[in-house]
C-alpha positions in Angstrom: -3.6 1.7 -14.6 -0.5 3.5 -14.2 -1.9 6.7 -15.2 -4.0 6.7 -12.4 -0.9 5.6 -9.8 -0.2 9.2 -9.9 -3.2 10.4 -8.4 -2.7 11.1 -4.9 -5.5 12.4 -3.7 -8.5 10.5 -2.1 -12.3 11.5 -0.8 -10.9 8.8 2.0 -9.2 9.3 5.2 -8.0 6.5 7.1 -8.7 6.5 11.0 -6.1 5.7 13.4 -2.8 3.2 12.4 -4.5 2.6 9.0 -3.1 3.5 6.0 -4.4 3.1 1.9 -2.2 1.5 -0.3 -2.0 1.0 -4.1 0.1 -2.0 -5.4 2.8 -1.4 -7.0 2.8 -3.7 -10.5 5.3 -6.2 -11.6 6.7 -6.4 -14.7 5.8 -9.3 -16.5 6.8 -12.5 -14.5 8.8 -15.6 -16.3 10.3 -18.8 -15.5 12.1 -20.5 -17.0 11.6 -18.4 -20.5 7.8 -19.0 -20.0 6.0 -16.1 -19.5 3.2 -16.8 -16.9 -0.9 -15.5 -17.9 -2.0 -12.9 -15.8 -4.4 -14.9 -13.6 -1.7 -17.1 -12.6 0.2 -14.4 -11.3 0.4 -13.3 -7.6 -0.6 -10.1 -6.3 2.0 -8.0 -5.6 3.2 -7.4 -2.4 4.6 -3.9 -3.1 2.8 -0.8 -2.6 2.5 3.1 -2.1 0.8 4.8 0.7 -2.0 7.4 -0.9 -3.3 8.0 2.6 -2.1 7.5 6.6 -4.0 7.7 9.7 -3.2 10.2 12.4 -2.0 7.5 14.5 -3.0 5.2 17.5 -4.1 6.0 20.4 -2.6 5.0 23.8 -4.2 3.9 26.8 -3.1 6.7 28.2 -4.9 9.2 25.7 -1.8 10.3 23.7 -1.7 9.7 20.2 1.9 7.7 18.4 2.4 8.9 15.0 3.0 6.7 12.5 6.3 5.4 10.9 4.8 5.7 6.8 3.7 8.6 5.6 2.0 9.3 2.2 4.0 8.7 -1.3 6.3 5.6 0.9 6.9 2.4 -1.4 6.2 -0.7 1.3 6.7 -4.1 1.1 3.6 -5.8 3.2 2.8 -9.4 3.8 0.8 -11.8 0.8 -2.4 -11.8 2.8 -1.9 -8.1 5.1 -5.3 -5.9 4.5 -8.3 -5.7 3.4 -9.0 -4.7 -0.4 -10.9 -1.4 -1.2 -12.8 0.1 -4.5 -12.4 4.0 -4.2 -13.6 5.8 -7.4 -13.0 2.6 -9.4 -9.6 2.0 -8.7 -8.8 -1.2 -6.1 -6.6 -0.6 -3.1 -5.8 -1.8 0.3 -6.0 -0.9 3.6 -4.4 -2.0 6.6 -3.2 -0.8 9.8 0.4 -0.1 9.6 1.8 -3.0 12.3 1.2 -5.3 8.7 4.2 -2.8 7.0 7.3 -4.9 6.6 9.3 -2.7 5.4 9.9 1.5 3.5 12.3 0.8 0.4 15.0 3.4 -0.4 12.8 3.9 -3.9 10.3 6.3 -1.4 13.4 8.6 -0.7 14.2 8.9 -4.8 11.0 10.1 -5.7 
């Protein structure tokens, strides 16, 4: 999989204050010294943004940009979005109000 978290470019175009997100893997998770099997695992609640909206409309017919941008590493909520299948690969998309946070690893890269 991570030879495909490279790719960057999507048939897909969000509408609106909805963005596509790839998650971000782990490393292997342990506790304890016991290393935990895959489908006990959570998901993870990191991802990039492959594709952003144009932004939501106001009432008043003007349009607020969004915050993320393509190629930003987010931190999002356990249960934020709705999972995707584009070309195989799984993603998520959500509207961008379910972003928690950018982390500084979007400015290194």
């Amino acid at each position: 999989m991570a030879a495909t978290a490279t790719k960057t470019e999507l048939n897909v175009r969000p509408l609106h204050d909805r963005i596509i997100v790839q998650r971000i893997e782990e490393g292997e998770q342990k506790v304890g010294g016991i290393i935990i099997p895959d489908s006990a695992k959570e998901k993870p609640q990191q991802g990039k943004v492959v594709a952003a909206g144009a932004g939501k409309i106001k009432d008043d017919g003007t349009r607020v940009a969004l915050d993320v941008k393509a190629g930003d590493t987010i931190l999002f909520g356990k249960y934020s979005g709705q999972e995707i299948k584009i070309d195989g690969e799984e993603y998520l998309i959500m509207r961008e109000d379910e972003v928690l946070a950018v982390t500084n690893d979007s400015k290194k890269k």
